[in-house]
C-alpha positions in Angstrom: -58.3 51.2 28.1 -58.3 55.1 27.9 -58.8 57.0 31.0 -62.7 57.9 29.5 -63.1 53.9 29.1 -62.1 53.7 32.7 -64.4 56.2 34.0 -67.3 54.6 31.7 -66.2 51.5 33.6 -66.4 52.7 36.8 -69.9 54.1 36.2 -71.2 51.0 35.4 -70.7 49.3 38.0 -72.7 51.4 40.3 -75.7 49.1 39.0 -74.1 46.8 41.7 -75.5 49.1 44.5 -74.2 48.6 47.9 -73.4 45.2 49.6 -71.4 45.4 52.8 -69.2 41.7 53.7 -66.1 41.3 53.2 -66.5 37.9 51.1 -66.4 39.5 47.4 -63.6 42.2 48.0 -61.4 39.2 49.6 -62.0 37.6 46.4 -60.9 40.4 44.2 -57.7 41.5 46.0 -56.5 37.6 45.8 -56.9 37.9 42.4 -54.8 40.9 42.6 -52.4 39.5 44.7 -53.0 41.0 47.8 -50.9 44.1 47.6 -52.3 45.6 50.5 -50.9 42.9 52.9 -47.5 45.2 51.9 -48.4 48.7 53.4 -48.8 50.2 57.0 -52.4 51.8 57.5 -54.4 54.2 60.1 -57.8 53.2 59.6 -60.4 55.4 60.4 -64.5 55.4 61.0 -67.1 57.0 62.3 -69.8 58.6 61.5 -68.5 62.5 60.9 -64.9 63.9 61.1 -63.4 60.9 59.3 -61.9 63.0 56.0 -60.7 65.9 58.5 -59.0 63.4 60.9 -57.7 62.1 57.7 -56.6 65.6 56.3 -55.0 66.4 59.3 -52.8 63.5 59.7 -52.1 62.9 55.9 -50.4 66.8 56.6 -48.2 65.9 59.4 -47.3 62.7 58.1 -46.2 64.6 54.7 -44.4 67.2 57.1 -42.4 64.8 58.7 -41.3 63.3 55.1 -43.3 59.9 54.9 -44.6 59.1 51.4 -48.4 59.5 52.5 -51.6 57.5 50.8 -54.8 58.6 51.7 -58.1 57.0 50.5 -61.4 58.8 51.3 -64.9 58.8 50.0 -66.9 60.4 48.6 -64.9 62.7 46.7 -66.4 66.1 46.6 -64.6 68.8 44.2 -62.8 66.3 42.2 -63.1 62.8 41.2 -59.4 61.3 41.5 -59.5 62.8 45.4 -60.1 59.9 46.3 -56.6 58.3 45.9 -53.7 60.7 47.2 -50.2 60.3 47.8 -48.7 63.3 49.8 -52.3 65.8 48.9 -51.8 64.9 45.1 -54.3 63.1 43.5 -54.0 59.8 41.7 -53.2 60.5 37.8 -55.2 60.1 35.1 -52.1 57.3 34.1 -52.2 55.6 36.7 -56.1 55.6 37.6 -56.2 53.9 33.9 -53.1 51.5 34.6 -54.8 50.1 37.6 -58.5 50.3 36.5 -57.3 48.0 33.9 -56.0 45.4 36.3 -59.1 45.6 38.7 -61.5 45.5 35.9 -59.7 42.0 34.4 -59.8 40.6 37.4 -63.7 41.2 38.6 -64.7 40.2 34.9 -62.7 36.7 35.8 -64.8 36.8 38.7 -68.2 37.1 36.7 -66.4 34.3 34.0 -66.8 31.9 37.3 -70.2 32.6 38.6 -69.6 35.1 41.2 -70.6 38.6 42.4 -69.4 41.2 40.2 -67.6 44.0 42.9 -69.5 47.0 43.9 -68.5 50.6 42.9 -67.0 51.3 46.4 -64.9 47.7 45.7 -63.4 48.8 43.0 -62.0 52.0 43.9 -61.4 50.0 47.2 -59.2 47.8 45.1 -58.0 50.1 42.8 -56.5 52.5 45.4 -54.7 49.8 47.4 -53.0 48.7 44.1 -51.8 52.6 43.0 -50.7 52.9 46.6 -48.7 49.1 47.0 -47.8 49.9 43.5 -46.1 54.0 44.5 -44.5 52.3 48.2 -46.0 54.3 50.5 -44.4 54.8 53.9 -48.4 54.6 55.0 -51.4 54.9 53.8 -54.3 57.2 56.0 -57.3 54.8 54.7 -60.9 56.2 55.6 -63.4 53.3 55.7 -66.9 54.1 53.9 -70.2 53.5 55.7 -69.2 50.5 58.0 -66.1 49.2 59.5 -66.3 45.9 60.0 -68.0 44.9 57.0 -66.8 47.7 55.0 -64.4 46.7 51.7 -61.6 48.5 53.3 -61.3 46.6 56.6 -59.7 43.6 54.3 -56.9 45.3 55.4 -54.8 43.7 58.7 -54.0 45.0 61.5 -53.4 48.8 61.1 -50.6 50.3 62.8 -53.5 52.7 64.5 -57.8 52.6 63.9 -59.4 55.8 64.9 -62.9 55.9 65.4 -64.4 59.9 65.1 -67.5 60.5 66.5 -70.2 58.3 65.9 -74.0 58.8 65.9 -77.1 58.0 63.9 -76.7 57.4 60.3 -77.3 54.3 57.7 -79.8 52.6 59.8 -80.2 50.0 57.3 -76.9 49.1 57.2 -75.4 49.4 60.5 -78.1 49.5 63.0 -81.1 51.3 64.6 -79.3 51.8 67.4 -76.1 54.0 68.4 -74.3 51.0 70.2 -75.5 48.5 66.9 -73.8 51.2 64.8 -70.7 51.6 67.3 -70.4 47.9 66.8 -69.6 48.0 63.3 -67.5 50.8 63.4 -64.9 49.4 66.2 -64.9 46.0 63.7 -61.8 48.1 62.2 -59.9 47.5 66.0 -57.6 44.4 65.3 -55.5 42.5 67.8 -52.2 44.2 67.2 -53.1 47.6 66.6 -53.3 50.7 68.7 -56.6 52.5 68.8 -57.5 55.9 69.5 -61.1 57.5 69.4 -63.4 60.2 70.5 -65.3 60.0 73.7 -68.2 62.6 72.9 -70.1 61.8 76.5 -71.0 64.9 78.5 -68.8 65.8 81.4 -70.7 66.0 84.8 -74.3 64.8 86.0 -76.2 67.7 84.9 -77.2 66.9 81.9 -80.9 68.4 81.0 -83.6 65.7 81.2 -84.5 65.8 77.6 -81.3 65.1 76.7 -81.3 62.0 78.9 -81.6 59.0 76.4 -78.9 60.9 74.6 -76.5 60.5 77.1 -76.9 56.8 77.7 -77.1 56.0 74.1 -73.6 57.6 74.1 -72.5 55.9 77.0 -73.4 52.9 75.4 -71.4 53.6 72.3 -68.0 54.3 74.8 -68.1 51.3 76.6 -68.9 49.6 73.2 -66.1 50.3 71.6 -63.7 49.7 75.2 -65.0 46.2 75.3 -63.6 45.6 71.3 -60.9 47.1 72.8 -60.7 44.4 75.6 -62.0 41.6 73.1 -58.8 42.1 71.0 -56.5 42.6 73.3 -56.0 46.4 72.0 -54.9 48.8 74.3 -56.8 52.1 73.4 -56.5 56.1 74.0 -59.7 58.0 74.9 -59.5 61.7 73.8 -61.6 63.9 75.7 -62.9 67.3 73.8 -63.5 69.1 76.5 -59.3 68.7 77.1 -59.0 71.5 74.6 -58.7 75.3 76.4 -57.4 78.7 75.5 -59.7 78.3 72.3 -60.1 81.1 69.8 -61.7 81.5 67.0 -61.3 83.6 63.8 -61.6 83.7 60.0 -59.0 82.8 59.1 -57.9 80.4 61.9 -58.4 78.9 64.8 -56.3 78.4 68.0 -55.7 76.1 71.1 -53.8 74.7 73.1 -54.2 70.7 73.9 -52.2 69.2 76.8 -48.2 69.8 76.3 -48.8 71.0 72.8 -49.6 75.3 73.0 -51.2 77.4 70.9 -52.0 75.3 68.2 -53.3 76.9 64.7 -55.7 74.8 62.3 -57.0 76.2 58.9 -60.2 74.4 58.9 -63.1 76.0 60.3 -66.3 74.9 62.6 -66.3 74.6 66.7 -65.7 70.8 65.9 -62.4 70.6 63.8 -60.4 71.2 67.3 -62.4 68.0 68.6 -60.9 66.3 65.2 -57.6 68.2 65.4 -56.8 66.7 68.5 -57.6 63.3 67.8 -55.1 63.7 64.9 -52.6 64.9 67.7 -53.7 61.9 70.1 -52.9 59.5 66.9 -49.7 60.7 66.2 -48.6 60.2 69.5 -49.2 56.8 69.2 -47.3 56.7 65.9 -44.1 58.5 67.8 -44.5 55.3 70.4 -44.3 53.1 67.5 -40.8 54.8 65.9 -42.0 57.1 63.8 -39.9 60.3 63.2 -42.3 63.3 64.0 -40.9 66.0 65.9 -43.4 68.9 67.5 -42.5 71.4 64.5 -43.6 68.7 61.9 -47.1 68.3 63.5 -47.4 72.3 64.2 -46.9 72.9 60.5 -49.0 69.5 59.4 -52.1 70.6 61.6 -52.2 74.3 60.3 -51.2 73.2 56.2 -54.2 70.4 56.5 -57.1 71.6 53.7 -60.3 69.5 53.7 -62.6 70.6 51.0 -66.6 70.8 51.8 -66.1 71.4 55.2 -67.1 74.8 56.1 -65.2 75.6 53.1 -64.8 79.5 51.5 -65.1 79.0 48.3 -66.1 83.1 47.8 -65.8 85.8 50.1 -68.2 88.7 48.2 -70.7 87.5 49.0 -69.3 85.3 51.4 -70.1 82.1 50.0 -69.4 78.5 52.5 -70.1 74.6 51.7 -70.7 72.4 54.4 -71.0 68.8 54.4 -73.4 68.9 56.9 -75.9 65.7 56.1 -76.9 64.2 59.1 -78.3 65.5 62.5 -75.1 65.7 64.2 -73.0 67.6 61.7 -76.3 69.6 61.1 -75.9 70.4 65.2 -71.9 71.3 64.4 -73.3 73.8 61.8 -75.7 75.4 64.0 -72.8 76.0 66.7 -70.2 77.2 63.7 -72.9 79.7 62.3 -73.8 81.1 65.5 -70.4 81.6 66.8 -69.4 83.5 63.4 -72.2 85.0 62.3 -73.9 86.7 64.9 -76.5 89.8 63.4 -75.3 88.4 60.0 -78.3 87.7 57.1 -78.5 83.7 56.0 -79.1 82.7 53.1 -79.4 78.6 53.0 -78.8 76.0 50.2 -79.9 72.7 51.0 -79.9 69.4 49.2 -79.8 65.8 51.5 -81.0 62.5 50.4 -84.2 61.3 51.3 -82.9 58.3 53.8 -81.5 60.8 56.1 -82.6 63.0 59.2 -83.7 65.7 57.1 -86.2 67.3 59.6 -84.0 66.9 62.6 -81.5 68.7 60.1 -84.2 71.5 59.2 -85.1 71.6 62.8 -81.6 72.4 63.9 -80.6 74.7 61.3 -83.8 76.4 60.3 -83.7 79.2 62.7 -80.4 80.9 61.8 -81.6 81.7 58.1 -83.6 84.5 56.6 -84.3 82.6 53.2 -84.0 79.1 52.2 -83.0 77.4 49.3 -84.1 73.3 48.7 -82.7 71.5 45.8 -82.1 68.2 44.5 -78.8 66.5 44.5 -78.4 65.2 40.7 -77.9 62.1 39.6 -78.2 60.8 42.7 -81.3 58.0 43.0 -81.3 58.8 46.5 -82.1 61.8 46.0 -85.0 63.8 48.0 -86.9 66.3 45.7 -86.8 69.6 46.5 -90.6 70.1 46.9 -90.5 67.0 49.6 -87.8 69.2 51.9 -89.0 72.5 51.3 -92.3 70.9 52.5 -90.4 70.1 55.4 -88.8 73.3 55.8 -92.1 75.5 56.5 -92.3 73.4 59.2 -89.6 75.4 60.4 -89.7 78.7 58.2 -91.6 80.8 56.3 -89.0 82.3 53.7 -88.7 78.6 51.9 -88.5 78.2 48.3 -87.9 75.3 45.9 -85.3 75.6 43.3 -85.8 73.7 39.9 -81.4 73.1 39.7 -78.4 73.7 41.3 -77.6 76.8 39.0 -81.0 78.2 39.9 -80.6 77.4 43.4 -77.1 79.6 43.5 -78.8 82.1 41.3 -81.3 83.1 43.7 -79.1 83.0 46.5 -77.0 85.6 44.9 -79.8 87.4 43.6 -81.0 87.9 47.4 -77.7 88.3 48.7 -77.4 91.7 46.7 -80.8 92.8 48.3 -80.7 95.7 51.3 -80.4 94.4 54.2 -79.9 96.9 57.2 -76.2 97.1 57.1 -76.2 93.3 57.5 -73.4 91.7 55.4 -75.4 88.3 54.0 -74.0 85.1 53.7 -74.7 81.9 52.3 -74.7 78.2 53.2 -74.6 76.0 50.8 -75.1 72.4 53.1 -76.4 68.7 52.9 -75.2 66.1 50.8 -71.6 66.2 49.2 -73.0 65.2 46.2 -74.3 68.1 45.0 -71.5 70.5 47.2 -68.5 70.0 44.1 -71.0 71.0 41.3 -71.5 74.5 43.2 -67.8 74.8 44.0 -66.8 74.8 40.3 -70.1 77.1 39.4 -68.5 79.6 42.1 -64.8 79.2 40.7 -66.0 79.5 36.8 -67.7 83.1 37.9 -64.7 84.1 40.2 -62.6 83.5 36.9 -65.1 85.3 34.6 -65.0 88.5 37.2 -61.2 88.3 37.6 -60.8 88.2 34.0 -63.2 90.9 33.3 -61.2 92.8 36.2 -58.1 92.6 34.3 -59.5 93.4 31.2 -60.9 97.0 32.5 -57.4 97.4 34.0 -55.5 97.0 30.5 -58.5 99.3 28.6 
């Protein structure tokens, strides 16, 4: 099998759609021989947050010299993301090597009449094998959708589970309500782990009226996940935002200070990477209690080296150019509160592209009225997919300036085109959010023109 073979492979088995359970997975990784029975894990889920929780920890643990896995999906700039070992991803090698043992065994499975492994069950399986198969001190695993039927909780007890903030999102999978949905997440919490997870519950009794049902629904989700807590015998670490003070904010980083630890730097942007930032710090902690070596340097340096791509990501800076992940209401919310806290009197320009199962006009709602133009498109080859007409339908309900764009490279064509127009002194940026499918196809149309210009650049300097 060539690395192309493996790919085609791979494809093909997204035919298999989703299936949560834990029944076909099991199957596959005894047919493997259970390799992931050999490694030490922190398992996260959650809603949002998950990958820069992940980030952030995958950094400190590489500071403090552990050989480092992480597994996260879905990969946005670069396929083999999703299988690191210390930030590097998986080789072309060794994505083949193991592709070749997965795919044998789900084909044996087929040979004797059962379910052929999903997509997500493959790299599931794949990635526990290149990580058994490299020895990794520990592997950062995010879980996909779920948690307690998702492929990766196959997994024993992890050392820690972390559970990020959790709201509404796959209702057909998980639940049509918040404490349904926190339900499956805190299946990852296993009697002989540690768990650690984000209480997002407003402080005080004040809370406005319309945002009432809100609070109880998250209520509900806390004292969900305490009594899986209680049910396994786990004893559990509730990390408070609103613990975080001396908070500042630039470009280029942010800064806080959290309980002992003082003036803490991050590289990530948006208001809510200090609620992930010190969930990471809450995590290690409880690794530190466990024997692991990491002294306060090691996690200074790990929490400001952590890089998380399509999260309020840079990816050009004239014009100023950001992707966002944002594909649900919540994150949608977060990317309100990051564009008004850094670009006050500043012209936006949106991209958006979601699929057509999610919140999209809670998302237009929230987001609409920051933006002097917007941008809909479809995320390719995704049969999910909402059409770009459908949200910029959607949109005027929120704006006048909407327009439909027939691709992604017309989409970021436009948005530069309008960028360049007059605008009062105003410098313009623009948002390129929604669906991380679609994010990783602008991210290397934005780095193939940064190279074209720097080249050009350096070809007027020699003339």
């Amino acid at each position: 099998m060539t690395y192309r073979e493996a790919i085609a492979y791979k494809d093909s088995t997204l035919q298999y759609g989703s299936v949560p359970g834990l029944e076909t997975i099991r199957e596959l990784m005894n047919r493997l021989g259970n390799p992931q029975d050999t490694l030490h894990y922190i398992h996260i889920a959650g809603t949002n947050g998950k990958g820069s929780v992940s980030a952030y920890l995958s950094a400190v643990l590489k500071e403090a010299g552990y050989k480092t896995g992480s597994y996260n999906s879905p990969p946005v700039y670069e396929y083999r993301e999703f299988a690191r070992i210390n930030g590097r991803n998986i080789s072309e090698a060794n994505y083949t090597r193991y592709m070749e043992q997965v795919s044998e065994a789900a084909d044996m499975m087929v040979a004797d009449g059962l379910a052929h492994p999903t997509v997500f069950e493959i790299e599931t399986a794949l990635a526990f094998l290149f990580f058994a198969g490299q020895k990794c001190d520990i592997v950062v695993l995010e879980a996909g959708m779920g948690g307690a039927l998702d492929a990766t909780n196959i997994i024993q007890a992890p050392d820690v589970a972390v559970l990020t903030s959790i709201t509404m999102d796959h209702a057909d999978y998980l639940g049509h309500t918040l404490s349904e949905i926190a339900g499956q997440k805190a299946g990852i919490i296993k009697k002989g782990c540690k768990a650690v997870f984000l209480d997002t519950r407003r402080a005080g009794s004040a809370a406005p009226s319309a945002s009432q049902a809100l609070d109880e629904e998250r209520e509900q989700v806390t004292n969900r996940i305490i009594q899986r807590c209680c049910e396994q015998d786990v004893v559990y670490t509730m990390v408070s935002p609103a613990e975080a003070y001396d908070i500042r904010h630039t470009f280029q980083k942010q800064v806080f200070s959290y309980k002992s630890c003082k003036k803490m730097k991050i590289s990530l942007l948006g208001t809510y990477q200090i609620d992930n930032a010190i969930l990471a710090i809450n995590v290690i902690e409880q690794l530190r209690n466990m024997g692991y070596k990491i002294s306060d340097q090691q996690l200074r340096r790990g929490l400001e080296a952590a890089v998380w791509p399509g999260r309020f990501d840079i990816v050009c800076k004239k014009p100023l150019f950001i992707l966002d992940g944002a594909h649900n209401e919540d994150a949608a919310r977060r990317l309100a509160e990051s564009v008004e806290l850094y670009f006050t009197n500043r012209r936006i320009i949106y991209i958006m592209g979601v699929l057509k199962d999610k919140e999209y006009e809670k998302i237009c709602e929230l987001t609409a009225p920051y933006a002097s133009d917007i941008i809909t498109v479809a995320t390719p080859h995704n049969r999910r997919a909402l059409p770009a007409l459908d949200l910029a339908e959607t949109a005027r309900r929120f704006h006048t300036q909407v327009t439909a764009a027939d691709s992604i490279e017309e989409a970021v064509e436009l948005a530069l085109l309008l960028a360049q127009m007059p605008s009062g002194g105003q410098e313009p940026v623009i948002i390129a959010f929604g669906s991380l499918s679609y994010l990783g196809e602008i991210y290397h149309m934005m780095q193939h023109r940064e190279q074209i210009r720097s080249d050009s650049h350096g070809r007027q300097r020699e003339d």
